[in-house]
C-alpha positions in Angstrom: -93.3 -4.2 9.6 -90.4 -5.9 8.9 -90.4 -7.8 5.3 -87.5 -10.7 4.6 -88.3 -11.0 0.2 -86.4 -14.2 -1.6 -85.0 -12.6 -4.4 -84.9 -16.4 -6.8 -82.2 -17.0 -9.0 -82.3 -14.2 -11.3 -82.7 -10.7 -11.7 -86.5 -11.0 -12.5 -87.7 -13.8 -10.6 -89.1 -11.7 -7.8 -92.6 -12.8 -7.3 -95.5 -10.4 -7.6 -96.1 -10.8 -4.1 -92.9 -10.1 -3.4 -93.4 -6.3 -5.8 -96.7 -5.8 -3.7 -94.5 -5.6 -0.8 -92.0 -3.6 -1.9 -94.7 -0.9 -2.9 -95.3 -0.9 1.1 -91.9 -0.2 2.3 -89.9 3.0 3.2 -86.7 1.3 3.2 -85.2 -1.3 1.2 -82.4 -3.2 1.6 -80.2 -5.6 0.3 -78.0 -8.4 1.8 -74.9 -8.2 -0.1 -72.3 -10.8 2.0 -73.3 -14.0 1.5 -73.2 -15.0 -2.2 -71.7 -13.8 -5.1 -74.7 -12.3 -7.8 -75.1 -13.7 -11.0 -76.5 -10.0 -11.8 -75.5 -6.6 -11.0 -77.0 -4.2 -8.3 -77.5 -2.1 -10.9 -79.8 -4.4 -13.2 -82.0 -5.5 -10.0 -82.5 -1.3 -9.6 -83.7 -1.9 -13.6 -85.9 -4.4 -12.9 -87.2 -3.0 -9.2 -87.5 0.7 -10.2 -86.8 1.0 -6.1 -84.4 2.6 -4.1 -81.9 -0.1 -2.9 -79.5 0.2 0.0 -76.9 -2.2 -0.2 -77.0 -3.9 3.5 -73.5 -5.4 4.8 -73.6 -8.0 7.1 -73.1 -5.9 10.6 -75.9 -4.0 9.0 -78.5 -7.7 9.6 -76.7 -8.7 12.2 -76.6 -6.1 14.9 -81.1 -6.0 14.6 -81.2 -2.4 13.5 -83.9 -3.2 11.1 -86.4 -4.5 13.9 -85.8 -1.1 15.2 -86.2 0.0 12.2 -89.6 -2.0 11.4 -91.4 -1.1 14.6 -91.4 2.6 12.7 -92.0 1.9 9.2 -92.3 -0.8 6.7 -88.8 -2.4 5.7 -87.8 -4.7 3.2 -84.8 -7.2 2.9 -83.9 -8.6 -0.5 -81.8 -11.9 0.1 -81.0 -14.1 -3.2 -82.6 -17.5 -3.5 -85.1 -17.6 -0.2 -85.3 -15.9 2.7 -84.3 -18.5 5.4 -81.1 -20.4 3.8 -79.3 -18.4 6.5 -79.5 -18.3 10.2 -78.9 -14.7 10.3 -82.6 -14.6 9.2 -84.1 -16.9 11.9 -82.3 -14.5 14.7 -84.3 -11.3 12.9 -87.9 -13.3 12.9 -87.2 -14.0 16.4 -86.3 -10.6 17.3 -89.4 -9.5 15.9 -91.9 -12.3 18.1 -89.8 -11.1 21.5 -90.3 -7.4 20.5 -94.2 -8.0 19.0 -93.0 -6.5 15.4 -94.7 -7.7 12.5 -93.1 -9.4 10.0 -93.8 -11.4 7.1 -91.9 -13.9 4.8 -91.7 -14.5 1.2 -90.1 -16.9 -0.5 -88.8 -17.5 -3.6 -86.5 -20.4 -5.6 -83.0 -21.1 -4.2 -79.7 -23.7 -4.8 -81.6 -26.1 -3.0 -84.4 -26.1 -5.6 -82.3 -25.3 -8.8 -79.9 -28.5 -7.7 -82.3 -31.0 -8.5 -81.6 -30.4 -12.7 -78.7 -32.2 -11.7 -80.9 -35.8 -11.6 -80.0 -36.1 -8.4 -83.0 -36.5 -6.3 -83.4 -34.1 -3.3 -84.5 -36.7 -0.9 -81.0 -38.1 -0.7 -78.7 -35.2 0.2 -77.6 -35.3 3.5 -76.2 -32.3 5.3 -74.7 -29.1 3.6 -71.3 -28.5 3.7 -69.7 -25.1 3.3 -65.7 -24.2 2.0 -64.6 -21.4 3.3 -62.1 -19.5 1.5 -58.5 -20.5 2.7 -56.0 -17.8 4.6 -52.5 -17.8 4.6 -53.2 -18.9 8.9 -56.9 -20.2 8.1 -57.0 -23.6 6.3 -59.9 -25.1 7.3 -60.8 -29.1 6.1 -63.7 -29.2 8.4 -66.6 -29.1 5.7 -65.4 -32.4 4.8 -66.3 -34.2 8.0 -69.7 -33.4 6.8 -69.3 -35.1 3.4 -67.6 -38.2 4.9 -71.0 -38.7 7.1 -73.4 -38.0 4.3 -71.0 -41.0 2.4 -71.4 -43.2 5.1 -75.2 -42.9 4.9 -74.9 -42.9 0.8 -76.0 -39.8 1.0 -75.2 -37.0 -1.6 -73.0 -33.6 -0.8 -74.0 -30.4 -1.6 -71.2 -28.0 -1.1 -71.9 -24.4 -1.2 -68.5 -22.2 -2.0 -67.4 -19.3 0.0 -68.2 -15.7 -1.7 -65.2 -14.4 -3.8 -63.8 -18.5 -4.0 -61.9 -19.0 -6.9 -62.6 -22.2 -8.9 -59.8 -23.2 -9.5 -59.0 -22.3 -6.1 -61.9 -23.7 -4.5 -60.9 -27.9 -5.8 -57.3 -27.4 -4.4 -59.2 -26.8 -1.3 -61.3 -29.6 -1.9 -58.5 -32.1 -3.0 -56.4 -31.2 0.1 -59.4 -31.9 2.8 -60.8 -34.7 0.9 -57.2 -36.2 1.2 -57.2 -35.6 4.7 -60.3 -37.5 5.0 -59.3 -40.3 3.1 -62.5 -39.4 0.9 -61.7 -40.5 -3.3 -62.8 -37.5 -5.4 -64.3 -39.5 -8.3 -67.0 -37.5 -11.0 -67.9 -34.3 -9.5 -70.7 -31.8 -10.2 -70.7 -28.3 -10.8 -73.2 -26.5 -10.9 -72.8 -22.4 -12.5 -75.5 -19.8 -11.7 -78.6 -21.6 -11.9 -81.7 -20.0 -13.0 -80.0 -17.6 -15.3 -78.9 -17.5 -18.8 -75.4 -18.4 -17.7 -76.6 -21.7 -16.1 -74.5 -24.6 -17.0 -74.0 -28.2 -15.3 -70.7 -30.0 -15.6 -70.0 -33.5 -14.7 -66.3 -34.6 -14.7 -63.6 -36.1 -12.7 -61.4 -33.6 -11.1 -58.6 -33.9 -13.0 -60.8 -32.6 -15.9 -62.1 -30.1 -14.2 -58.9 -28.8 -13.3 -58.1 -28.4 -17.0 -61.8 -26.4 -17.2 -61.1 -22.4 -16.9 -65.0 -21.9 -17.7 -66.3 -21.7 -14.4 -68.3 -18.4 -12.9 -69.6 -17.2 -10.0 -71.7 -18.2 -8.2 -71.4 -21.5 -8.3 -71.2 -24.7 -6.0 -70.3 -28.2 -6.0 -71.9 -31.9 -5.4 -70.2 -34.8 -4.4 -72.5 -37.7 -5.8 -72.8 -40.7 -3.1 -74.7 -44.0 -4.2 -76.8 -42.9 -7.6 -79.9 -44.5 -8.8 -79.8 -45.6 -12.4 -82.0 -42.8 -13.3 -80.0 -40.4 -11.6 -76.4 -41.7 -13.4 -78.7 -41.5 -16.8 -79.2 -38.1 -16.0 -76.3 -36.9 -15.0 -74.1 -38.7 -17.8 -76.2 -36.0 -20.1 -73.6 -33.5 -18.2 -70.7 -35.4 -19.2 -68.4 -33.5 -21.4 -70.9 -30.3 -21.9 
């Protein structure tokens, strides 16, 4: 049986029935390519008291862990919950064609953890993602996504590459937005939610350039058209 376990937002917001299942499996793995931890490999071991094998992403992607499953129980641990990537639809799929049992359990994620922000969920549009620029890959596509959810007055969440700099990560976003005639007013930032190194920042980008407090993981939103209970919230941000 193949288990896919949301990990949350921190290092001990695994649900219990996310530990029952653990208790079952042989195998444990986690996914380690698609987000930069706010915690250590080492503290989740702590917390876990299980054998972890760190799982790259060739690892999930080539289906070895079906094969895997049809033997023995496995687990994968993936931070947040265990279907913000498509990688994980392809493995539940695999599983139906090849009659292998499987079982989701899900746990917080960015999507959730966003909404402290005072912006309300119900008005993001699509989410964009920045990829992390190469000397012969500069890609400004994420902000064709943006520039729709604008023209609906919808807001942006943009979720930041693993390894992305900030500082690195708005002179992407200045270049692409300028491509696509999109003004950069206030943005928000939003650094390791759900952990004791949560903060929220709401600036303009020429402050935020100035900011050299910024850790990963993190991500940006691009506010469209705010209710007046959303800009109340968010001007408690201002500054901080």
């Amino acid at each position: 049986m193949l288990y896919i376990i949301g990990l949350g937002l921190n290092e001990k917001s695994l649900t219990q029935e996310g530990m029952d299942a653990l208790k079952k499996c042989k195998r444990i793995y986690l996914e380690n390519y698609t987000v930069d931890f706010p915690y250590t490999v080492h503290q989740l071991k702590e917390v876990l008291g299980e054998k972890i094998i760190e799982a790259s992403r060739e690892k999930v992607e080539n289906l070895s862990l079906v094969d895997e499953a049809a033997k023995l129980n496995v687990a994968l641990l993936v931070y947040g919950s265990p279907l913000t990537a498509t990688t994980h639809i392809t493995l539940i799929e695999e599983c139906r064609a090849s009659k292998i049992k499987h079982k989701l359990i899900y746990n917080a994620s960015i999507f959730d953890a966003v909404a402290e922000t005072g912006l309300q969920l119900y008005k993001f549009g699509k989410v964009a993602s920045m990829p992390a620029w190469k000397k012969s890959y500069e890609p400004t596509s994420f902000m064709k996504i943006v520039q729709q959810n604008m023209s609906q007055e919808a807001h942006s969440l943009v979720l930041v590459d693993i390894g992305l700099d900030f500082a690195d990560a708005l002179k992407q976003l200045k270049v692409a937005a300028l491509e696509y005639k999109i003004p950069l007013d206030k943005l928000v930032v939003c650094q390791s939610m759900g952990t004791k190194n949560q903060k929220i920042l709401y600036r303009s980008i020429e402050e935020l350039e100035g900011f050299d407090g910024v850790k990963k993981p993190y991500c940006l939103i691009l506010p469209s058209k705010m209710h007046f209970v959303e800009r109340e919230v968010l001007k408690g941000f201002e500054g901080k």
